[in-house]
C-alpha positions in Angstrom: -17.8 -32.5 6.9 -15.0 -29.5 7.1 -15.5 -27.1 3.5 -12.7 -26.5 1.6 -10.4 -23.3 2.4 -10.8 -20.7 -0.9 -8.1 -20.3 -2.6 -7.2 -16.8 -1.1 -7.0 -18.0 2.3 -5.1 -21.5 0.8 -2.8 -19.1 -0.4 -2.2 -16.9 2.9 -1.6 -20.4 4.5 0.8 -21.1 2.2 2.8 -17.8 3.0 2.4 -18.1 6.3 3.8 -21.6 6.8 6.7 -20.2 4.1 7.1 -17.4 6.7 7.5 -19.4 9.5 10.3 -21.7 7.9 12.2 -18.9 7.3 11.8 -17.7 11.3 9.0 -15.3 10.5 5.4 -15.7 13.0 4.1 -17.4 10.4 1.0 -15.2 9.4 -0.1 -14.4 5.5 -2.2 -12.0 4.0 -3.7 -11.8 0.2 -5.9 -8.7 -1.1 -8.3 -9.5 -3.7 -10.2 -6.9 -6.6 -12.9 -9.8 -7.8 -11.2 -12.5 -8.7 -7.6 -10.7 -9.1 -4.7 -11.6 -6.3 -3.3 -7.4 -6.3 -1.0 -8.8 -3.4 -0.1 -12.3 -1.2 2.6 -11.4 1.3 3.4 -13.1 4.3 5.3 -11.3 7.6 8.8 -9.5 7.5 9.3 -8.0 10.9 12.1 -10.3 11.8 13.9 -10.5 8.3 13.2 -6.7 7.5 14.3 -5.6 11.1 10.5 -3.6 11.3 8.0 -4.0 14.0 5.5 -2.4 11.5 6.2 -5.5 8.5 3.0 -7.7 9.2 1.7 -9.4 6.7 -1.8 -6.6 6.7 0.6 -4.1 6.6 2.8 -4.9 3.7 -0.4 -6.2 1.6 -1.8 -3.1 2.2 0.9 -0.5 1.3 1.7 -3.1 -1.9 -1.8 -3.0 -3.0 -2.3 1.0 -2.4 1.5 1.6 -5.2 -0.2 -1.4 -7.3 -4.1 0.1 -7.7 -2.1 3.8 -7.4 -4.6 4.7 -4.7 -4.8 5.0 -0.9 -8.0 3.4 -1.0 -8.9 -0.2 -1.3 -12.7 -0.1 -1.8 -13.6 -3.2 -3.7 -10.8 -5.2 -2.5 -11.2 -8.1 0.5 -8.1 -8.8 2.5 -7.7 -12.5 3.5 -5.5 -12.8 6.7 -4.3 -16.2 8.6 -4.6 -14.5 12.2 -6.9 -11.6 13.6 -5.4 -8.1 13.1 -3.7 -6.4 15.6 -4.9 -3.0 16.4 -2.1 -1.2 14.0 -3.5 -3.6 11.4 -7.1 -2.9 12.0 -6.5 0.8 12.1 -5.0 0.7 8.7 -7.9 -1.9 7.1 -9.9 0.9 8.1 -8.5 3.8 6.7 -7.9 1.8 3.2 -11.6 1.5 3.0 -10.9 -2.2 2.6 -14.8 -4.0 1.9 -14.4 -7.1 3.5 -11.9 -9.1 5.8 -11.3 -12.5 6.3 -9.1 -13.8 9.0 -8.5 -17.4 9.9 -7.5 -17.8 13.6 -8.9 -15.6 16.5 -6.0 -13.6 18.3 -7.1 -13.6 22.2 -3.8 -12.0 23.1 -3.1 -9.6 20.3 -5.9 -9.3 18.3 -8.3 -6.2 18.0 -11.3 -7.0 16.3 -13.3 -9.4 18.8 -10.6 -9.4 21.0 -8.8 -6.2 22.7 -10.1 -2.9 21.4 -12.3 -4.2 19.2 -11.2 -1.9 16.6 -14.4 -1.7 14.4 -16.8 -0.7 17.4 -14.7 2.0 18.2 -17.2 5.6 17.4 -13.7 6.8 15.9 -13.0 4.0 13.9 -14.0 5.7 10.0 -15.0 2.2 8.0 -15.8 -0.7 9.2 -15.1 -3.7 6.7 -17.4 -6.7 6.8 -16.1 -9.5 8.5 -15.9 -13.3 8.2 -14.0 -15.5 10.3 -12.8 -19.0 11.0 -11.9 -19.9 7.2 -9.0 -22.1 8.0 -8.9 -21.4 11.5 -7.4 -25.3 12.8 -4.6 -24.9 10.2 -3.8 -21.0 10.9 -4.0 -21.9 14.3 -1.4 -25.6 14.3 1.2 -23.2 12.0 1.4 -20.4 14.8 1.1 -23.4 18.3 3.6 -25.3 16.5 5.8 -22.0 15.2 6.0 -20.8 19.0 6.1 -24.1 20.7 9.6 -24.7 18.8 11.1 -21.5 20.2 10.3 -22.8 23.5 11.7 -25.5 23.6 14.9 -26.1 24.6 17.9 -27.0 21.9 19.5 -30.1 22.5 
């Protein structure tokens, strides 16, 4: 029997799959105080023409001007795909309690994969972390989001 997705990761699904019909890699993020959504964004490298717009990214710097603080302590950040080491880098220096990401990122990801950001001695804070909530659907939206820019157009 698979367990429901919670609603904060239902909603970075949602973005994500939003994302990726409007030609974004189709990853969403949501930061949580409690029960409060502070942000739900989803990817804008392509549309915003920055390498730096993932979803972590922008949910972070949104949630920093909304709370008026550099810090997120107290707040959980939901993600559909492991962070990247930027992204990782930047969970840690907002102090951000606990992550959850959905799909592992083998290639590009940098918390069991690559550097494995948060084992790093100069890594400042290291979240807690729980993974696999909505892993097979995070996972479909970004096979089936690359898989069509494969293939060739008839």
């Amino acid at each position: 029997m698979r367990l429901p997705v919670p609603a904060p990761m239902r909603l970075a699904l949602d973005l994500a799959a939003r994302a990726a019909a409007a030609g974004e890699v189709p990853v969403g993020a949501v930061i949580m105080r409690g029960n409060e959504v502070v942000v739900a964004i989803a990817n804008m490298m392509h549309g915003g023409k920055d390498p730096t717009a993932h979803a972590e990214m922008l949910a972070i710097r949104e949630a920093c001007k909304t709370l008026n603080d550099e810090r997120l302590t107290g707040c959980d950040l939901w993600v559909t795909l492991e962070p990247c080491a930027m992204c990782a880098a930047a969970i840690s220096h907002a102090r951000i309690d606990r992550l959850y990401y959905a799909a592992p990122d083998p290639k590009g990801g940098a918390v069991e994969h690559g550097p494995r950001w948060f084992e790093q001695t100069t890594c400042h804070h290291k979240p807690e972390i729980y993974v696999g909530l909505g892993e097979a659907e995070a996972a479909a939206q970004l096979r089936t989001f690359f898989r069509e820019r494969r293939e060739p157009k008839a």
